[in-house]
MISE-678182 format. One line per 5 residues: number of its first residue (from 1); their letters; for each residue y, x, z of C-alpha. Coordinates in nm, 3 decimals. Layout:
// residues N
NUM	A	Y X Z; ...
//
This chain:
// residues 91
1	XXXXX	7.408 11.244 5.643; 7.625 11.561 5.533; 7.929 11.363 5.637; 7.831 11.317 5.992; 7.758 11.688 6.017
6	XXXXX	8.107 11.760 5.898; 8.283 11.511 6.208; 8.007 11.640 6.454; 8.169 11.953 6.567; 8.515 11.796 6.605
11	XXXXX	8.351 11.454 6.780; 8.237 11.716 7.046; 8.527 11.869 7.080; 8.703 11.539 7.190; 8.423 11.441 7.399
16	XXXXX	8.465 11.776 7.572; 8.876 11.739 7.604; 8.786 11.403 7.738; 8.570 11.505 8.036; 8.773 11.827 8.108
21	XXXXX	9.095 11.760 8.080; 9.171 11.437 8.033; 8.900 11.232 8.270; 9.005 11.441 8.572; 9.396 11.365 8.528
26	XXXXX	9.381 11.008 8.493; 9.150 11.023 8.860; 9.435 11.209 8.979; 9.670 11.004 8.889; 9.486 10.700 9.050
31	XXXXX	9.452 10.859 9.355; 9.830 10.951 9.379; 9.906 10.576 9.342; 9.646 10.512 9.614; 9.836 10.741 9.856
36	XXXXX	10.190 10.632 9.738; 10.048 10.254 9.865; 9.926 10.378 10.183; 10.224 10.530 10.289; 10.373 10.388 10.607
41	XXXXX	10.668 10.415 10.873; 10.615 10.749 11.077; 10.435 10.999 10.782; 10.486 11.309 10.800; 10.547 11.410 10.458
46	XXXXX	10.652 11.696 10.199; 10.812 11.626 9.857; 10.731 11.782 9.531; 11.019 11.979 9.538; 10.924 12.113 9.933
51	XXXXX	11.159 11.888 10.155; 10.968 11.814 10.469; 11.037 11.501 10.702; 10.923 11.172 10.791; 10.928 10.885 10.662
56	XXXXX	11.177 10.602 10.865; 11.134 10.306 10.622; 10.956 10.243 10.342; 11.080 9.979 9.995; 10.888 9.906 9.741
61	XXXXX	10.979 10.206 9.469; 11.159 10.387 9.759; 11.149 10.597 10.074; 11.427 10.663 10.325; 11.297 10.997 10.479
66	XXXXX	11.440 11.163 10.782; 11.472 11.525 10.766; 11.665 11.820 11.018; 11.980 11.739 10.801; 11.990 11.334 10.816
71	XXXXX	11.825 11.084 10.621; 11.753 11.077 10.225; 11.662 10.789 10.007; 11.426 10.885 9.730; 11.131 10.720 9.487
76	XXXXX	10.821 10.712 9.630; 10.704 10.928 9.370; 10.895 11.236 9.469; 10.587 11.253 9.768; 10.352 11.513 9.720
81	XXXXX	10.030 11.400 9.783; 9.817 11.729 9.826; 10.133 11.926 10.060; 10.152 11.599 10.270; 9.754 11.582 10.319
86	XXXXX	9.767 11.983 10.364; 10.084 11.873 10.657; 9.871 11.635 10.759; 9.564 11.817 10.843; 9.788 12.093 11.002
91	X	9.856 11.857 11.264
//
């Protein structure tokens, strides 16, 4: 029984890491993937790194985006999900 007493602080602690920290990114993550699949020809969109445009076609790991300076080719990835949906709802 003692030994279990020792473990029990640090078995909370995980448990506690686990439904604030790690729980919540892996749901982000999911949803990010979610967005990167529903993606089509004509978003409006803003990378992570603040480019705006929209996108002209669309590849499977890649996005040809058109901005005010010509066209770009870059992963799919490089979309930020929560500026695009903030662009979006702008609109």
């Amino acid at each position: 029984m003692e030994g279990i007493q020792q473990f029990l602080p640090m078995i909370f602690i995980f448990v506690a890491i686990y439904f604030f920290m790690i729980r919540p990114q892996q749901k982000k993550m999911k949803q990010e993937k979610t967005y990167e699949a529903s993606l089509k020809v004509g978003d409006r969109i803003v990378t992570k790194s603040g480019l705006h445009g929209r996108i002209a076609e669309l590849n499977e790991l890649t996005v040809v985006v058109e901005t005010m300076a010509g066209k770009l080719l870059m992963e799919r990835s490089a979309i930020s999900m929560d500026m695009s949906q903030k662009l979006q709802d702008k609109k």
